[in-house]
C-alpha positions in Angstrom: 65.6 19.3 90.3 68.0 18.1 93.1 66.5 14.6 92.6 68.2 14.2 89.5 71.6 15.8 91.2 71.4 15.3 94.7 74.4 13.1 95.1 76.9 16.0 93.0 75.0 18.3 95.4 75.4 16.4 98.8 79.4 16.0 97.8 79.9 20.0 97.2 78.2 20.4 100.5 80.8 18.1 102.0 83.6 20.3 100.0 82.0 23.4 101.6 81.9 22.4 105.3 85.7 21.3 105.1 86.0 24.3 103.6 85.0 26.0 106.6 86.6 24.0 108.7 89.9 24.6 107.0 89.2 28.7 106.7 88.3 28.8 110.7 91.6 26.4 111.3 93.6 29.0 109.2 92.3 31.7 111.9 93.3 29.9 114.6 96.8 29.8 113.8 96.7 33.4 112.5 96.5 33.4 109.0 92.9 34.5 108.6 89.8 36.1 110.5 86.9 33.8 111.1 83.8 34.9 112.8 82.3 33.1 115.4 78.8 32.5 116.4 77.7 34.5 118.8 74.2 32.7 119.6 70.9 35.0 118.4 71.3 38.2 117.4 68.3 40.3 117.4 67.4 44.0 116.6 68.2 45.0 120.0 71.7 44.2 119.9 74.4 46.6 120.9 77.2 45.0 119.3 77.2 45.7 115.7 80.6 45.1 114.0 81.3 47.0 111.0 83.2 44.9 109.4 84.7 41.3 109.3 88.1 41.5 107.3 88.4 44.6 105.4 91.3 47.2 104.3 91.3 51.1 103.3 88.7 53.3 104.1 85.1 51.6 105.5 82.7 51.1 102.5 79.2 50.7 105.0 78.0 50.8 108.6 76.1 48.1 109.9 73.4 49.1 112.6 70.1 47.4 114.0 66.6 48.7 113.0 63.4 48.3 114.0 61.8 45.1 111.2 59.8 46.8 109.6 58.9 44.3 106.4 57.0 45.4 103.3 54.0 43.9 101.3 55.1 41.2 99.5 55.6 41.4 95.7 53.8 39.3 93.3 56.4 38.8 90.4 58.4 35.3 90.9 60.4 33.7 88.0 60.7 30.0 86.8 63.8 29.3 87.8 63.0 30.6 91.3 60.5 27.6 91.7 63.7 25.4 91.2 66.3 24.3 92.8 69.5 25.7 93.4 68.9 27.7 90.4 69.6 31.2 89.6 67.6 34.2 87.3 70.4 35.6 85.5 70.5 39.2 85.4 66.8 41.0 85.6 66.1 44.6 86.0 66.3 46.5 89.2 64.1 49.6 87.7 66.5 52.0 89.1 70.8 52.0 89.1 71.8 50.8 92.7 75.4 51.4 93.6 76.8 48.5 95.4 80.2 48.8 96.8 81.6 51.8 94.4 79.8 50.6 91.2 76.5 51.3 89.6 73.8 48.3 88.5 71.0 48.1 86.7 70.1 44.4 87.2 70.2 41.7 90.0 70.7 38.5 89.6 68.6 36.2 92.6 69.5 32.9 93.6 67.2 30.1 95.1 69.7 29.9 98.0 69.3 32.9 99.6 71.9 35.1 97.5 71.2 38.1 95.8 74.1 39.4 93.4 75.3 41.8 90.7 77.2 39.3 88.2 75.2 37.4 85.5 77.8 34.6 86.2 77.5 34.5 89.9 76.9 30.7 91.4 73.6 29.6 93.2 75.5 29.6 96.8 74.7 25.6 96.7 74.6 24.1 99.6 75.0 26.2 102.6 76.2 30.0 103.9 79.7 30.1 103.3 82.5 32.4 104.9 82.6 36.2 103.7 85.1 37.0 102.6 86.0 34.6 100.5 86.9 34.8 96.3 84.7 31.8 95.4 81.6 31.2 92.9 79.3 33.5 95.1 81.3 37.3 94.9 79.1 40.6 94.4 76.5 39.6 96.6 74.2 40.4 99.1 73.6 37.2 101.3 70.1 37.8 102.6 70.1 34.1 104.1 72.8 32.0 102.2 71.7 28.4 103.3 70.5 25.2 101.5 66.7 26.1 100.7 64.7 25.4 98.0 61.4 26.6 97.0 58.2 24.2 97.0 54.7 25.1 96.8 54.0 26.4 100.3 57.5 28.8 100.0 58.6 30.8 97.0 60.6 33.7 95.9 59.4 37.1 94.9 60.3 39.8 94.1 59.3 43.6 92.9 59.6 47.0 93.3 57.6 49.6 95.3 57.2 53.1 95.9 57.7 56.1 93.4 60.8 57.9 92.4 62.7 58.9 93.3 62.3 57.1 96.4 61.5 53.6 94.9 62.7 50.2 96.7 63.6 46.6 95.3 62.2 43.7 97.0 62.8 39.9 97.6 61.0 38.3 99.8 62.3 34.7 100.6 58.5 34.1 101.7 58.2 30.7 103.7 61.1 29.0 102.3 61.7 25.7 103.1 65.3 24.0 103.6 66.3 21.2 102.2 64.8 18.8 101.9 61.8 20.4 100.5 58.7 20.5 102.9 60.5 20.8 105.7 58.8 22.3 108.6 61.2 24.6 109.4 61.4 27.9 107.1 62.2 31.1 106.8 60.6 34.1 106.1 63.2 36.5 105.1 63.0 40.0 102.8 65.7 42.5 101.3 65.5 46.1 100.6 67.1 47.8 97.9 66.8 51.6 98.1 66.9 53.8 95.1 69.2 56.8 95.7 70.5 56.5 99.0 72.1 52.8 97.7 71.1 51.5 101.5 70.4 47.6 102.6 68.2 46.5 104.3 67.6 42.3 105.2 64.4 42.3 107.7 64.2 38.7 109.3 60.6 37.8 110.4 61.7 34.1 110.8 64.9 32.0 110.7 64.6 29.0 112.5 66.5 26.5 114.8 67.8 23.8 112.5 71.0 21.9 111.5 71.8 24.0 108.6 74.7 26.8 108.0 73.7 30.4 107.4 75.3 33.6 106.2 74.2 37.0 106.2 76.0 40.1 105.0 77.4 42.1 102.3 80.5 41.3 99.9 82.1 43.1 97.6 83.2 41.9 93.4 86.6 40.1 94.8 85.6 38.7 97.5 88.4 40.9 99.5 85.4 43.2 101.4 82.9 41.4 103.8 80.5 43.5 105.8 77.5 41.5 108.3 76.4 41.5 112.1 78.8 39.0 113.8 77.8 35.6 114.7 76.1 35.2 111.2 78.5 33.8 108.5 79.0 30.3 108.4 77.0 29.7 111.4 73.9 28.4 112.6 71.8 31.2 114.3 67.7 32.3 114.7 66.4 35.4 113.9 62.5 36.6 115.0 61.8 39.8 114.0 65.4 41.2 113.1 66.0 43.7 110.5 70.2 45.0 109.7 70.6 47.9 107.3 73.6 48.6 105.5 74.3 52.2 104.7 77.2 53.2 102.0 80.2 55.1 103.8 78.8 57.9 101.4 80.0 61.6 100.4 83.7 61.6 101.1 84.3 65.0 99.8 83.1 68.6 100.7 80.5 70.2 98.6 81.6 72.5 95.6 80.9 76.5 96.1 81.4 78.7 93.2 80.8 82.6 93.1 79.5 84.2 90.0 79.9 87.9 89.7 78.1 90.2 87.2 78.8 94.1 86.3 80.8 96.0 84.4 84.6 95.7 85.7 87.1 98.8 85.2 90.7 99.0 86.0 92.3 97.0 89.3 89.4 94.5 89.9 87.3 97.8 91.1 83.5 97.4 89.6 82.1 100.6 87.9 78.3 99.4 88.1 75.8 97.5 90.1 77.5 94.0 91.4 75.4 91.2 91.4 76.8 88.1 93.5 75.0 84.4 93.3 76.5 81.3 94.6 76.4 77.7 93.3 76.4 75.0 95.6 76.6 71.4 94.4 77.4 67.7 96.0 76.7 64.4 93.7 77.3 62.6 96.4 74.7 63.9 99.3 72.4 66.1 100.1 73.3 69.8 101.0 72.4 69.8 104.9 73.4 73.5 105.9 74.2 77.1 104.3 75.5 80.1 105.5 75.9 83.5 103.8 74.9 81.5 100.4 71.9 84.1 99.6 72.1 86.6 96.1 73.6 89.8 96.8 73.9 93.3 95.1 75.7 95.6 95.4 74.3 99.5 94.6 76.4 101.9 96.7 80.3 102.1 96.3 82.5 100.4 98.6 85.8 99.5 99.4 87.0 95.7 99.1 84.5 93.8 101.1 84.4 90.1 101.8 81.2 87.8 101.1 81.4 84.2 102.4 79.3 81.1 101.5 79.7 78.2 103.8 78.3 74.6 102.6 78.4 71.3 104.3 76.9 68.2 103.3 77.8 64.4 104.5 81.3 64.9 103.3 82.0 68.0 105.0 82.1 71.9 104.6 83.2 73.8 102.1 83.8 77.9 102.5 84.7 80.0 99.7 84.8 84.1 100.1 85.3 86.7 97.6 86.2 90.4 97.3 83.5 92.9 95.9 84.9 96.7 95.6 82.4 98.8 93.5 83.3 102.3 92.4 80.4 103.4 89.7 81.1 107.5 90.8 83.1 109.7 88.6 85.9 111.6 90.6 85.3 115.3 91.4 86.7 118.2 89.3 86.2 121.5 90.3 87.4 125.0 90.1 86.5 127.7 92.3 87.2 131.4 92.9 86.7 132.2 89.6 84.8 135.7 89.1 83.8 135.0 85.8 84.6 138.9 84.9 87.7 140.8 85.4 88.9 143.7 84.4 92.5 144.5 84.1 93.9 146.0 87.1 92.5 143.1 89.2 93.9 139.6 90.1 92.4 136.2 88.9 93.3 133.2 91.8 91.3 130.4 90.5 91.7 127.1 92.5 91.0 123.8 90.7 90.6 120.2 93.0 90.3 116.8 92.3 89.3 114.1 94.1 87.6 111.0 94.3 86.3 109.1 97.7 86.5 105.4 96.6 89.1 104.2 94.7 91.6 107.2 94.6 92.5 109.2 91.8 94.8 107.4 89.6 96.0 110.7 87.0 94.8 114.6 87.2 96.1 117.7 85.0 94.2 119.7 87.3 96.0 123.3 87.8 95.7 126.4 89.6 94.8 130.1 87.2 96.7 132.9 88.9 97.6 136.0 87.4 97.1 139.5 87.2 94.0 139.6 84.6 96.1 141.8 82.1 98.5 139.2 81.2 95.5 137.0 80.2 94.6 139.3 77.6 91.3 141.4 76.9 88.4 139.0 75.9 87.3 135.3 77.1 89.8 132.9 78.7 89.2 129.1 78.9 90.7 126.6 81.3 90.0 122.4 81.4 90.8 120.0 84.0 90.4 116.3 83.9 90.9 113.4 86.6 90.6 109.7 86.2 90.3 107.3 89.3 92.0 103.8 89.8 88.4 102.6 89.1 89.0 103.6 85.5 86.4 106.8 85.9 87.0 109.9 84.8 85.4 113.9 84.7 86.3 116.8 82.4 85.5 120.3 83.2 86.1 123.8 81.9 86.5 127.1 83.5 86.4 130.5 81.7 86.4 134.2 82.4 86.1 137.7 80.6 88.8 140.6 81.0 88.2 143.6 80.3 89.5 147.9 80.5 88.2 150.5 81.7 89.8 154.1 82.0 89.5 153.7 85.6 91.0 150.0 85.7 93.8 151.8 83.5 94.4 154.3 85.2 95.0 152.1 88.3 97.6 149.9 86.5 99.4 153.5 85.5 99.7 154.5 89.2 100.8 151.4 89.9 103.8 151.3 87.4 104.7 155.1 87.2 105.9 156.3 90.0 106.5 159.9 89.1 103.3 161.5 90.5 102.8 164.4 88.1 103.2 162.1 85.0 101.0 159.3 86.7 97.8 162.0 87.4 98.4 163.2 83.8 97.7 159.8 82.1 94.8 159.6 84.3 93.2 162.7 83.7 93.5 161.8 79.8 92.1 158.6 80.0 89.2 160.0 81.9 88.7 162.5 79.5 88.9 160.2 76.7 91.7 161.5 75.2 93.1 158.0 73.9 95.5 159.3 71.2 97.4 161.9 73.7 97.7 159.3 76.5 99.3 156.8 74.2 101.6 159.8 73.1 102.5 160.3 76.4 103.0 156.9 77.2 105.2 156.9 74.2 106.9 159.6 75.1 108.0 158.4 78.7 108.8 154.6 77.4 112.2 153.9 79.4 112.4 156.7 81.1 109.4 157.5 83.7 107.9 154.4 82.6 109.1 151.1 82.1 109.4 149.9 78.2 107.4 146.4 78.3 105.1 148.1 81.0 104.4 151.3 78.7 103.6 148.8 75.9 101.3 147.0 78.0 99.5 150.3 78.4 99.4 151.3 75.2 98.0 148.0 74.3 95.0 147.7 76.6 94.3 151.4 75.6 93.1 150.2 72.3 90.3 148.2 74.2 88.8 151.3 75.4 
């Protein structure tokens, strides 16, 4: 109890005020910032400083809301009933993240301090500058004064709600200052929001008196001070005020990732049905907006198209595009002009294509059959093609035909190679009348002379087909 301490107490107020003193004398000859009161600052305020003295990139904002106080809890603690006292560390019931770091516990003070360190002092015996390294670092100054708890004012504190929107409370309910019973006291409660790591200090009553107040944020090192100007190390009233503090938040872009799925031939080309999904991921904040983020498939071949997924969340947009070219259709492989049946006077002009519409043929042995049907030989003739495309498809095929003699298709190859007339209608006449034997005699017979040599064997070869 302070009764048993109150002198040690009253001299580390002293300390404190010169300490003040001293930190706003610094200011005014330029080695430090000190904040000045302002007078009453209440929810309708248009000046809201962000900061007081602060380096690198803004931690929170600091904006007026409408109070808006909730029920108060009904868990206290012993120590809370005491004076300048703290709780130690006990359980939040969710991880808060407080300037950069997680926490899973809280350690209140009787004095209107709220921190994050097991060791952290009870703020004894009025609101101090922030910031400032001292006893009282990692800490949320709901109303750092001199107060002490009696029976008409205590300390609570709980949590409400249900994840994973859950909030702490403390509720600084009717606290009086020192001295105890006092008829001046505050009514003062903080909110701790699970998830979204926002603060919020809803004042329904802090009073005129003599004493020094403090509200804001600090950081671990004392370095980082955030708080509505006019309130540190000042004496100020509040009636119905509430100040949140919300985290700087997501400071980079979401992640997009594409996933593809098919079978994938040569050169990046796909040679079956593409399926496309995106993922779209931010630890740090909610996804606000998508565009062109939906499943796709692909069924039909295509050249390279481009498929864009756009993401933005609080820490900006992220767009991320890939190339989809599908080509699941073997190339074409064809021969035409082909009779199918010759015989051997006549000509065979067989034309063989290739081709492919997507990806563009990548090899092809495909060849034109030309040729008079004699030099083919009597019987069946086969011919294959094949053609691969850059996709890595490919098609076979094979083309055949029949030749065959007949007196009258040899008798037209004799005109054409004999050009004495009387010899040329005396082969004919033999192989009309079937005389094989004599016209293969004959043929013999005028071998270099009226007949050419390898055309007179050509004749008497295809005459043993008849």
């Amino acid at each position: 109890m302070r009764s048993h301490y109150s002198r040690h107490n009253m001299l580390r107020s002293v300390i404190r005020r010169s300490a003040t003193v001293l930190f706003c004398a610094l200011a005014a000859l330029g080695f430090m910032r000190c904040a000045e009161p302002v007078g009453p600052i209440t929810s309708g305020a248009s000046e809201m400083m962000p900061r007081f003295f602060h380096t690198g990139e803004a931690d929170y904002t600091v904006s007026a809301i409408p109070f808006s106080a909730d029920p108060t809890p009904t868990t206290t603690n012993a120590d809370l009933k005491e004076d300048d006292w703290t709780t130690g560390l006990i359980p939040i019931g969710f991880d808060f993240e407080f300037f950069g770091t997680s926490y899973s516990s809280i350690n209140i003070s009787t004095n209107g301090v709220v921190g994050f360190d097991a060791s952290m002092g009870d703020g004894c015996c009025e609101g101090g500058p922030i910031p400032a390294n001292d006893a009282v670092n990692n800490m949320i100054a709901v109303l750092w004064s001199d107060l002490t708890p009696d029976a008409t004012g205590q300390i609570w504190f709980g949590m409400s709600g249900t994840a994973p929107n859950r909030r702490f409370i403390v509720h600084y309910k009717n606290v009086s200052f020192w001295p105890r019973n006092e008829a001046d006291r505050i009514d003062v409660q903080l909110k701790l929001f699970e998830g979204t790591n926002v603060i919020e200090i809803h004042s329904l009553t802090v009073p005129v008196d003599g004493h020094v107040h403090t509200q804001g944020i600090e950081n671990a090192t004392g370095t980082d001070a955030y708080f509505v100007p006019g309130r540190v190390a000042a004496s100020f009233v509040l009636s119905n005020d509430a100040v949140r503090f919300t985290p700087a938040g997501d400071k980079t872009p979401p992640v997009v990732a594409a996933e593809l799925t098919g079978d994938v031939g040569n050169d990046g080309w796909f040679t079956s049905n593409v399926g496309l999904s995106w993922t779209v991921t931010d630890d740090e904040s909610p996804i606000s907006a998508t565009s062109g983020c939906g499943p796709v498939t692909v069924t039909t071949d295509q050249q390279a198209t481009t498929y864009t997924c756009s993401a933005t969340s609080g820490g900006g947009t992220t767009t991320e595009s890939v190339s989809i070219k599908r080509d699941a259709t073997n190339p074409i492989v064809a021969f035409s002009g082909n009779a199918g049946a010759y015989t051997v006077d006549q000509f065979v002009a067989i034309t063989c294509d290739a081709s492919d519409a997507t990806s563009g043929l990548a090899s092809s042995d495909c060849e034109d059959v030309s040729g008079d049907a004699y030099t083919f030989g009597l019987g069946s003739s086969s011919f294959s093609a094949s053609a691969t495309d850059k996709a890595g498809n490919s098609s076979a095929i094979t083309a055949s035909f029949v030749v065959s003699v007949t007196p009258g298709s040899l008798c037209n190859l004799v005109r054409r190679w004999v050009s004495q007339k009387g010899i040329a209608n005396s082969l004919c006449r033999q192989l009309a009348g079937g005389a094989y034997d004599a016209f293969r005699n004959q043929v013999r017979s005028q071998s270099g002379k009226q007949i050419p040599a390898d055309k007179a064997e050509i004749l008497i070869q295809l005459s043993h087909g008849l």
